[in-house]
mmCIF file as gemmi writes it, N, C-alpha and C atoms, coordinates in Angstrom:
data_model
loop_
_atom_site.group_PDB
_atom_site.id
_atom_site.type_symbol
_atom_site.label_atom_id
_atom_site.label_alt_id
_atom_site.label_comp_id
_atom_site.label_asym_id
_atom_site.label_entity_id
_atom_site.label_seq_id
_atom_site.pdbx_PDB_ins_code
_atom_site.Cartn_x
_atom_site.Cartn_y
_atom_site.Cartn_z
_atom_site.occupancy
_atom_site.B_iso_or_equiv
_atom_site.pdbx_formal_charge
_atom_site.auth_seq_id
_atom_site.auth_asym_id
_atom_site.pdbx_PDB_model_num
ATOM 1 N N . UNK Axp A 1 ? 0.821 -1.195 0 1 0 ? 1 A 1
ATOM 2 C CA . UNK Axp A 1 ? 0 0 0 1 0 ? 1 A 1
ATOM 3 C C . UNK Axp A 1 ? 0.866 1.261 0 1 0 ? 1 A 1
ATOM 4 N N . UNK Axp A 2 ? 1.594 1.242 0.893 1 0 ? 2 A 1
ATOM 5 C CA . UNK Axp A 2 ? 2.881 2.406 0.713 1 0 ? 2 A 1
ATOM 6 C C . UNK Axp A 2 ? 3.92 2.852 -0.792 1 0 ? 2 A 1
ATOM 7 N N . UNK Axp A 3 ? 3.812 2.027 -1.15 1 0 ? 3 A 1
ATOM 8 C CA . UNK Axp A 3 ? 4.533 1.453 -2.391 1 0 ? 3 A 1
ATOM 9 C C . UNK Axp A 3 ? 3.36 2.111 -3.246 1 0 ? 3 A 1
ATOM 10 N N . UNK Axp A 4 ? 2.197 1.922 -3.107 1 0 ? 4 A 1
ATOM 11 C CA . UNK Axp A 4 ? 1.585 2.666 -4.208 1 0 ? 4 A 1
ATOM 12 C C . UNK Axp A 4 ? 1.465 4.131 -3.856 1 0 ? 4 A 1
ATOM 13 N N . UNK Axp A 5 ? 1.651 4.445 -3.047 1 0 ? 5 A 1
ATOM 14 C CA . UNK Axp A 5 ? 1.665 6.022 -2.586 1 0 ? 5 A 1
ATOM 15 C C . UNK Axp A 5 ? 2.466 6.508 -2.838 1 0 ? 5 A 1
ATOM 16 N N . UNK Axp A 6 ? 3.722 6.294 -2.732 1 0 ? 6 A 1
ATOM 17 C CA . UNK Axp A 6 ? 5.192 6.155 -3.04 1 0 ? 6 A 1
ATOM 18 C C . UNK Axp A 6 ? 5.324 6.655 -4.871 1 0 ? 6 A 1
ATOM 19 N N . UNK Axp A 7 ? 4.49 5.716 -5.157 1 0 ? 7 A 1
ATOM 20 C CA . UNK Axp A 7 ? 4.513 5.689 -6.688 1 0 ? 7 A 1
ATOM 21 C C . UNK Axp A 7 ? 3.468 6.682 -7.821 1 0 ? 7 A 1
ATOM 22 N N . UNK Axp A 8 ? 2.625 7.26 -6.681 1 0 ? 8 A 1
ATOM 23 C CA . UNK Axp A 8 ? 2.017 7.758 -7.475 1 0 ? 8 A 1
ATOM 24 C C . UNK Axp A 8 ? 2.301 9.992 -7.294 1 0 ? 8 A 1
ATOM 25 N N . UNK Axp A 9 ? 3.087 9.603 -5.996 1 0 ? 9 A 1
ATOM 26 C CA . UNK Axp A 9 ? 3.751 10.712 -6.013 1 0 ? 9 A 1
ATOM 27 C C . UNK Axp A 9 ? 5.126 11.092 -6.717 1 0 ? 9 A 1
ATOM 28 N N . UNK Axp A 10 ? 5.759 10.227 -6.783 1 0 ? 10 A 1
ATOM 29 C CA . UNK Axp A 10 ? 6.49 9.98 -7.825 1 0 ? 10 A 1
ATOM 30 C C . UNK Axp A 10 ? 5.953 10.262 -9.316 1 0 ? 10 A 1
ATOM 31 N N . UNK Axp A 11 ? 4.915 9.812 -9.701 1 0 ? 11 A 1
ATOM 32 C CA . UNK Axp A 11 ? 4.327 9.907 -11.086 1 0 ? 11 A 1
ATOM 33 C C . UNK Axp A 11 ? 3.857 11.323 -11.074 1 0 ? 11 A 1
ATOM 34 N N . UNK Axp A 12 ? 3.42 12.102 -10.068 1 0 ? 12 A 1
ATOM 35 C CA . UNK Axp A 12 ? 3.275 13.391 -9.739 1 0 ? 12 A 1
ATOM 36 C C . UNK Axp A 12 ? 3.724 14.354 -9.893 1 0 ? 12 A 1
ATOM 37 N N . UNK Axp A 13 ? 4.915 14.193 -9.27 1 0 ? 13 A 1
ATOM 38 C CA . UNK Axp A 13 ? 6.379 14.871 -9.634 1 0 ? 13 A 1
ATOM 39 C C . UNK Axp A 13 ? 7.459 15.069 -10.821 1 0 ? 13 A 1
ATOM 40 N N . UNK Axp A 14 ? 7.109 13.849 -11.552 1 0 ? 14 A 1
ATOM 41 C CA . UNK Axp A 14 ? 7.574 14.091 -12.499 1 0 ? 14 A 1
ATOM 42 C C . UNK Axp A 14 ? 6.659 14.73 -13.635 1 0 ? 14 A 1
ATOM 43 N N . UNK Axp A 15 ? 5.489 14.517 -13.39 1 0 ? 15 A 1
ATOM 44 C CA . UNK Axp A 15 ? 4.207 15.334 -14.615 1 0 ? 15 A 1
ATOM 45 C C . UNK Axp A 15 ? 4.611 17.013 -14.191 1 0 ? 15 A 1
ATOM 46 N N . UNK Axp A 16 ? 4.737 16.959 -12.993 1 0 ? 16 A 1
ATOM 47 C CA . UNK Axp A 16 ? 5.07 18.464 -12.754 1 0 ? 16 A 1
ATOM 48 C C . UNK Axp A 16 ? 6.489 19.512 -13.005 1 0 ? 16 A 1
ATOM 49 N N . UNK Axp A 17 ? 7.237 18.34 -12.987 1 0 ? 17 A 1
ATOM 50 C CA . UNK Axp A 17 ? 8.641 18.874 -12.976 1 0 ? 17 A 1
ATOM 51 C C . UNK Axp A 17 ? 8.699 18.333 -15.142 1 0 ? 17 A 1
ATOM 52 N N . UNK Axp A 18 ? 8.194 17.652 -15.433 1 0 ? 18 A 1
ATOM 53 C CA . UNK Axp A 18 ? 8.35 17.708 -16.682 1 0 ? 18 A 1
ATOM 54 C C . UNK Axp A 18 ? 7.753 19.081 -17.241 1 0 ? 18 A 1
ATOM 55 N N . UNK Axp A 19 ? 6.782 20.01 -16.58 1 0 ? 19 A 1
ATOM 56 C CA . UNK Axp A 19 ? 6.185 21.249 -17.089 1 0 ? 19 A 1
ATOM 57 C C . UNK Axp A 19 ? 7.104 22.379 -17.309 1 0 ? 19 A 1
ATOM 58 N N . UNK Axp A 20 ? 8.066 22.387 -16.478 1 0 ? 20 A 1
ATOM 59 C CA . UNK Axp A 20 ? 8.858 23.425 -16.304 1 0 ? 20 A 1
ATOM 60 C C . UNK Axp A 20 ? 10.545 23.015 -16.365 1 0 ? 20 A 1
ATOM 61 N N . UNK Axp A 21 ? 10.872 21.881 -16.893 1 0 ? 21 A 1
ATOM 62 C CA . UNK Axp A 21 ? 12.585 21.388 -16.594 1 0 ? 21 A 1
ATOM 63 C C . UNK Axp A 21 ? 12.258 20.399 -18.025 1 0 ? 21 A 1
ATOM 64 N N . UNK Axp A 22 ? 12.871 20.383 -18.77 1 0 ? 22 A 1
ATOM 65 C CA . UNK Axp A 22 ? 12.67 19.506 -19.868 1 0 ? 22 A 1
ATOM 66 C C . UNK Axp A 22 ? 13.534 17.823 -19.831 1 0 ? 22 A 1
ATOM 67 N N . UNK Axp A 23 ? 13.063 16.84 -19.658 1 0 ? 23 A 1
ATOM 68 C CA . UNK Axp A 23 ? 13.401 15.431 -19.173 1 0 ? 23 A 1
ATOM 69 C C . UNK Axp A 23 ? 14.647 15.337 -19.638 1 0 ? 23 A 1
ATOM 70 N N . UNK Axp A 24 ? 15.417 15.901 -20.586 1 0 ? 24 A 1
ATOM 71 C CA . UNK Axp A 24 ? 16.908 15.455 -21.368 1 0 ? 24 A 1
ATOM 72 C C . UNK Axp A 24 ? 17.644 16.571 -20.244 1 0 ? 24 A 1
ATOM 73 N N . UNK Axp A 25 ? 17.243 17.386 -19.719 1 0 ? 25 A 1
ATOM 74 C CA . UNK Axp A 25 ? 18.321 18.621 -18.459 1 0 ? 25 A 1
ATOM 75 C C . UNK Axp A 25 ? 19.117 17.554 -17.252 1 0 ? 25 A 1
ATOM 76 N N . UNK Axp A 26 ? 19.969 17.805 -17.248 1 0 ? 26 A 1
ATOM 77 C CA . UNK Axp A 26 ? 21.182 17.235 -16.281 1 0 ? 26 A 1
ATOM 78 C C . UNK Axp A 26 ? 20.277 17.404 -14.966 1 0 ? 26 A 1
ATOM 79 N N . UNK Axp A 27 ? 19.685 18.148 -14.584 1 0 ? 27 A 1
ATOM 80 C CA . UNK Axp A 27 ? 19.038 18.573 -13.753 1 0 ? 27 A 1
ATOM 81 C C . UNK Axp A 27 ? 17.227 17.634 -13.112 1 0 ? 27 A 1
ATOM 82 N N . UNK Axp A 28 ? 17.362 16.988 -13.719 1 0 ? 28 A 1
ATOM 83 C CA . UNK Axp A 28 ? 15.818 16.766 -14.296 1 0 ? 28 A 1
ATOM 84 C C . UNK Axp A 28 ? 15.942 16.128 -12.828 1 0 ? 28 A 1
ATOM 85 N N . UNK Axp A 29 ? 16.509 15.278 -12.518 1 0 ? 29 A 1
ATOM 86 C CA . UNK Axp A 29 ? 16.152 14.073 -11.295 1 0 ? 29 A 1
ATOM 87 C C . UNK Axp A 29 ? 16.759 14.605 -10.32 1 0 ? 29 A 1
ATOM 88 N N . UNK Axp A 30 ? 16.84 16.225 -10.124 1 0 ? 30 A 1
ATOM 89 C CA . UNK Axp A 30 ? 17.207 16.36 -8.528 1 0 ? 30 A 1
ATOM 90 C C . UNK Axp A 30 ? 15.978 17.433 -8.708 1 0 ? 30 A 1
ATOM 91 N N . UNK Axp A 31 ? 15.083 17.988 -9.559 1 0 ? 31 A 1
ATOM 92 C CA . UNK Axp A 31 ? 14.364 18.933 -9.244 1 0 ? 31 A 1
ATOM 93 C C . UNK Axp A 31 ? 13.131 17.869 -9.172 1 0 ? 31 A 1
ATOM 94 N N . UNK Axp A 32 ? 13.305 16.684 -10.124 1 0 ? 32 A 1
ATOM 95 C CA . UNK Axp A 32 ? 12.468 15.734 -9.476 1 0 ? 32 A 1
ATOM 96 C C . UNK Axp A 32 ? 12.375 15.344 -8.412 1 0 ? 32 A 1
ATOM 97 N N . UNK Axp A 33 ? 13.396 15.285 -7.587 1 0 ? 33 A 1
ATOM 98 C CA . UNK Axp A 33 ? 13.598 14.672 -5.787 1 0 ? 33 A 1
ATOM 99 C C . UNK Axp A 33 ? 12.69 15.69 -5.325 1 0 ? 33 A 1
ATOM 100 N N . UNK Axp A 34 ? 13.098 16.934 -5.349 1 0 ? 34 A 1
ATOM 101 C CA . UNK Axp A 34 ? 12.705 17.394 -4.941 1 0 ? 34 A 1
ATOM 102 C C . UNK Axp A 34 ? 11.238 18.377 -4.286 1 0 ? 34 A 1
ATOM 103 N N . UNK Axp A 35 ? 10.865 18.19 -5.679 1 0 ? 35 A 1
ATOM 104 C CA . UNK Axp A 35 ? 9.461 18.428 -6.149 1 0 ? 35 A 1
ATOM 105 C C . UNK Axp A 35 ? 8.689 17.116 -5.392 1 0 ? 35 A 1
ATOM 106 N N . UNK Axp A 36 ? 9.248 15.949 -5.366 1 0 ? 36 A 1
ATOM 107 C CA . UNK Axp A 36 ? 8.399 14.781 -4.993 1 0 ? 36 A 1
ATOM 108 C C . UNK Axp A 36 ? 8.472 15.097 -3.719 1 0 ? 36 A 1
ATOM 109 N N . UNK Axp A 37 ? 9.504 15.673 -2.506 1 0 ? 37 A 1
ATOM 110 C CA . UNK Axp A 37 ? 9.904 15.78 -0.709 1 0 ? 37 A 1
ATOM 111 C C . UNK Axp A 37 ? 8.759 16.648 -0.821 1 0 ? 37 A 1
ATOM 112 N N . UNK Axp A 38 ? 8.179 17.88 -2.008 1 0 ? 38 A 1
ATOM 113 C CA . UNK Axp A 38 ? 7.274 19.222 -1.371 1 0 ? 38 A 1
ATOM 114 C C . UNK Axp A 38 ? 6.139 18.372 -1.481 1 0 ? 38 A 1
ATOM 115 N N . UNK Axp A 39 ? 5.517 17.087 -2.542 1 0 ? 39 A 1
ATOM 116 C CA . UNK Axp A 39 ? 4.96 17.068 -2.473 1 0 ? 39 A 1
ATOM 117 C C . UNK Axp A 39 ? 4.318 15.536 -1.533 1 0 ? 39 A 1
ATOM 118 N N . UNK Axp A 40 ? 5.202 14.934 -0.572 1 0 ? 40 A 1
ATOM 119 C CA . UNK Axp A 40 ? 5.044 14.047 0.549 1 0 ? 40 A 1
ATOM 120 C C . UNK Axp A 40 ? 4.741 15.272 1.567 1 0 ? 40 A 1
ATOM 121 N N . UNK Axp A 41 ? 5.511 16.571 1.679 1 0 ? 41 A 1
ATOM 122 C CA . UNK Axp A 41 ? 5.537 17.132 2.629 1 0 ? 41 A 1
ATOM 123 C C . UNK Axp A 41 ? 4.219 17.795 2.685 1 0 ? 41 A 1
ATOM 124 N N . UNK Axp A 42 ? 3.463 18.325 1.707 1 0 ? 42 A 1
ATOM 125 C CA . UNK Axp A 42 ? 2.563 18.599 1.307 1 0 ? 42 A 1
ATOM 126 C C . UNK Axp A 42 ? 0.92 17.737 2.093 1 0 ? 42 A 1
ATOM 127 N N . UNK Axp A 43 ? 1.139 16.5 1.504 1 0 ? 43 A 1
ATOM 128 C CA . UNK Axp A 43 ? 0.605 15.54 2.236 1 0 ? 43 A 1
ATOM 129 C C . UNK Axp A 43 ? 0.343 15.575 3.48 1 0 ? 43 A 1
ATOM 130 N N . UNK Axp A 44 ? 1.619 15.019 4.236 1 0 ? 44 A 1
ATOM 131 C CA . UNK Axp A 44 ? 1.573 15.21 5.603 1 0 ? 44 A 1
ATOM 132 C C . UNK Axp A 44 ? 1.162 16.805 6.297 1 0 ? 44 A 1
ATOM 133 N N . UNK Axp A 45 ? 1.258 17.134 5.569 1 0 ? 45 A 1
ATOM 134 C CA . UNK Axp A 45 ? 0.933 18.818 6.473 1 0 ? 45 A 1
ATOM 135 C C . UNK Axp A 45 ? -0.597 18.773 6.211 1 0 ? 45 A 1
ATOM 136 N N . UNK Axp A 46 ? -1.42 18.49 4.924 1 0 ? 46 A 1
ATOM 137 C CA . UNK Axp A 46 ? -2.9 18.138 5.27 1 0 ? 46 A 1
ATOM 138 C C . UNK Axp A 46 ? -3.356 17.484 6.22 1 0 ? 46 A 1
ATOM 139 N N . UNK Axp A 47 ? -2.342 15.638 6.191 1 0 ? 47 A 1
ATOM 140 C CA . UNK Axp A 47 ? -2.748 14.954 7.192 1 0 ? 47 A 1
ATOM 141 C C . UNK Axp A 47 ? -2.786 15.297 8.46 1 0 ? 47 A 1
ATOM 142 N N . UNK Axp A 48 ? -1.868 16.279 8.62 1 0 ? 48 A 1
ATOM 143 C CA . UNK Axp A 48 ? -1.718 16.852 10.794 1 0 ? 48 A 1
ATOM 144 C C . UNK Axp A 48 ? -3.298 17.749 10.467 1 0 ? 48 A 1
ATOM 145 N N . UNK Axp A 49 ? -3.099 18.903 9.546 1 0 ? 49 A 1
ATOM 146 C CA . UNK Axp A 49 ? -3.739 20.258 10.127 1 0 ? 49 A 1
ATOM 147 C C . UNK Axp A 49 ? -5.65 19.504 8.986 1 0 ? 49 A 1
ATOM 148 N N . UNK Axp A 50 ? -5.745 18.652 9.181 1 0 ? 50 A 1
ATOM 149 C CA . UNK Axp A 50 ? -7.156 18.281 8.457 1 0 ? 50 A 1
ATOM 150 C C . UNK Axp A 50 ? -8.655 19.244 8.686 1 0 ? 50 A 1
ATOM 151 N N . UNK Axp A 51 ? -8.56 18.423 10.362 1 0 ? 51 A 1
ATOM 152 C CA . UNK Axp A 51 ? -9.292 18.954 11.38 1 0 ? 51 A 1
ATOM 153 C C . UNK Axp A 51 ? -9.158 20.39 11.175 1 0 ? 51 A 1
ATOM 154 N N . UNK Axp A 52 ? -8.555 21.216 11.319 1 0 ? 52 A 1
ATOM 155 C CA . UNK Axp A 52 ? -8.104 22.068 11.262 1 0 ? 52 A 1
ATOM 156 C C . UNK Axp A 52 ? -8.808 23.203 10.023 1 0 ? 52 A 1
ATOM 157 N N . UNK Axp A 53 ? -8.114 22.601 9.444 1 0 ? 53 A 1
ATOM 158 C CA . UNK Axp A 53 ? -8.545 23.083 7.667 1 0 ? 53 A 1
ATOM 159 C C . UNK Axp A 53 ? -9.876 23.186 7.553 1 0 ? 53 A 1
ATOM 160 N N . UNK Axp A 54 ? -10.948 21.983 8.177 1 0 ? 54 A 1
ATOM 161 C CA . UNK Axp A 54 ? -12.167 22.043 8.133 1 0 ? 54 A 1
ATOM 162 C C . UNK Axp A 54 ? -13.277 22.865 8.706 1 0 ? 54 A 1
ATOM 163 N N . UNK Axp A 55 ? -12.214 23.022 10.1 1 0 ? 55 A 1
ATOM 164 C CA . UNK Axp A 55 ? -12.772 24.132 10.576 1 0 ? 55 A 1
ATOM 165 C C . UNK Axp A 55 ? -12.946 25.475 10.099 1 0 ? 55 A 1
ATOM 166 N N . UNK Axp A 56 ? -11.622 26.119 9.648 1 0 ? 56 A 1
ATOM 167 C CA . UNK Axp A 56 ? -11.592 27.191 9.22 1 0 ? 56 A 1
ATOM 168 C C . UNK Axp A 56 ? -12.741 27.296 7.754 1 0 ? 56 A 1
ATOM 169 N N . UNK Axp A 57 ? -12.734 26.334 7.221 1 0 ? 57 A 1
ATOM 170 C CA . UNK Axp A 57 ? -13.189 26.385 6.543 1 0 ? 57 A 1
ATOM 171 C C . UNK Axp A 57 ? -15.401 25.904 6.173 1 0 ? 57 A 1
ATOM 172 N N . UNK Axp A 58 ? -15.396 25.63 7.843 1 0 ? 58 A 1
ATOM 173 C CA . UNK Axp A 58 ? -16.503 25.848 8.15 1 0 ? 58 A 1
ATOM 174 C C . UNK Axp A 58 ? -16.955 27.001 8.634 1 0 ? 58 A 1
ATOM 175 N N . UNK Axp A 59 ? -16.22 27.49 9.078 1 0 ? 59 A 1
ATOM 176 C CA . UNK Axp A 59 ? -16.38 28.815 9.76 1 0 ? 59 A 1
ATOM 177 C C . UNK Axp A 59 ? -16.006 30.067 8.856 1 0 ? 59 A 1
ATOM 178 N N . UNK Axp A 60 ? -16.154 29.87 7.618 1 0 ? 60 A 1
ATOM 179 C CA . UNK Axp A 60 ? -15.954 31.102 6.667 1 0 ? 60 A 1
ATOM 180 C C . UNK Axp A 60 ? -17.017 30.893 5.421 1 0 ? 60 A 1
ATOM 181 N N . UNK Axp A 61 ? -17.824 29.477 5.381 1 0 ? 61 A 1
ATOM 182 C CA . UNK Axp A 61 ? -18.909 29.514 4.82 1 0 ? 61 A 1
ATOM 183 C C . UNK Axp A 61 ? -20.063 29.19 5.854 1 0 ? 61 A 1
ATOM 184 N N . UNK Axp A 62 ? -19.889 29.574 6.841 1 0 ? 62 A 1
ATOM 185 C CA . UNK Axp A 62 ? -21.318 29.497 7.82 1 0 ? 62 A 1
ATOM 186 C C . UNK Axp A 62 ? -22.045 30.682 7.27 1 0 ? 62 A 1
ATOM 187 N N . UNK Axp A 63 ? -23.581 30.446 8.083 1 0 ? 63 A 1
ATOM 188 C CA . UNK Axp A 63 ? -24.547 31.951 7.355 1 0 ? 63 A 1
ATOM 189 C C . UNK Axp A 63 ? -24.315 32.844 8.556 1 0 ? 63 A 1
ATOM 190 N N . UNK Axp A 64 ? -23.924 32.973 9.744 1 0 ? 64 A 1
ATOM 191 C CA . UNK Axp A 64 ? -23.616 34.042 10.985 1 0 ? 64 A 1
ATOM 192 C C . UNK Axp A 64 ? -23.506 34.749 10.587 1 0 ? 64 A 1
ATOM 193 N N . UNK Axp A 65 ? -24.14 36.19 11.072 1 0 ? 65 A 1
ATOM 194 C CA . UNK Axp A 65 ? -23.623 37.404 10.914 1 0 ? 65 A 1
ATOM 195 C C . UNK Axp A 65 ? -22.654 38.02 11.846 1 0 ? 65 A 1
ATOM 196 N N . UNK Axp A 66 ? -22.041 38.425 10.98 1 0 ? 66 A 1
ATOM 197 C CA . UNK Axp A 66 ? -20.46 38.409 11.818 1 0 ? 66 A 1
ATOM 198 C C . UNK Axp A 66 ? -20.474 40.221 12.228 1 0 ? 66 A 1
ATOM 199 N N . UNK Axp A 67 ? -20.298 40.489 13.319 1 0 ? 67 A 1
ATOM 200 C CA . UNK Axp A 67 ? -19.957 41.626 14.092 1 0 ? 67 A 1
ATOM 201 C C . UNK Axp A 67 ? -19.321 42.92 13.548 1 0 ? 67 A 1
């Protein structure tokens, strides 16, 4: 199961980093690393602040009239 998560951020990263770095650049597979760490890190920062997120985001389409 990890392995597919693994892999599909990977497949992620490179659709993204192919937009802007062209696949033949010397460069290609470290802006790929890297692009793939923002986008695990990415992840995990939804996974902590979820709760979170939902709130705020209940609380800015509620109907209250706000003060």
């Amino acid at each position: 199961m990890l392995g597919w998560v693994v892999r599909i951020m990977l497949s992620l990263s490179a659709m993204l980093t192919g937009l802007f770095v062209a696949e033949d650049a010397h460069d290609f597979h470290i802006v790929n690393a890297f692009v793939a760490i923002a986008l695990i890190l990415l992840g995990f920062v939804l996974l902590v602040y979820w709760r979170r997120i939902l709130d705020v985001a209940a609380g800015l389409f509620s109907r209250q009239d706000r003060p």
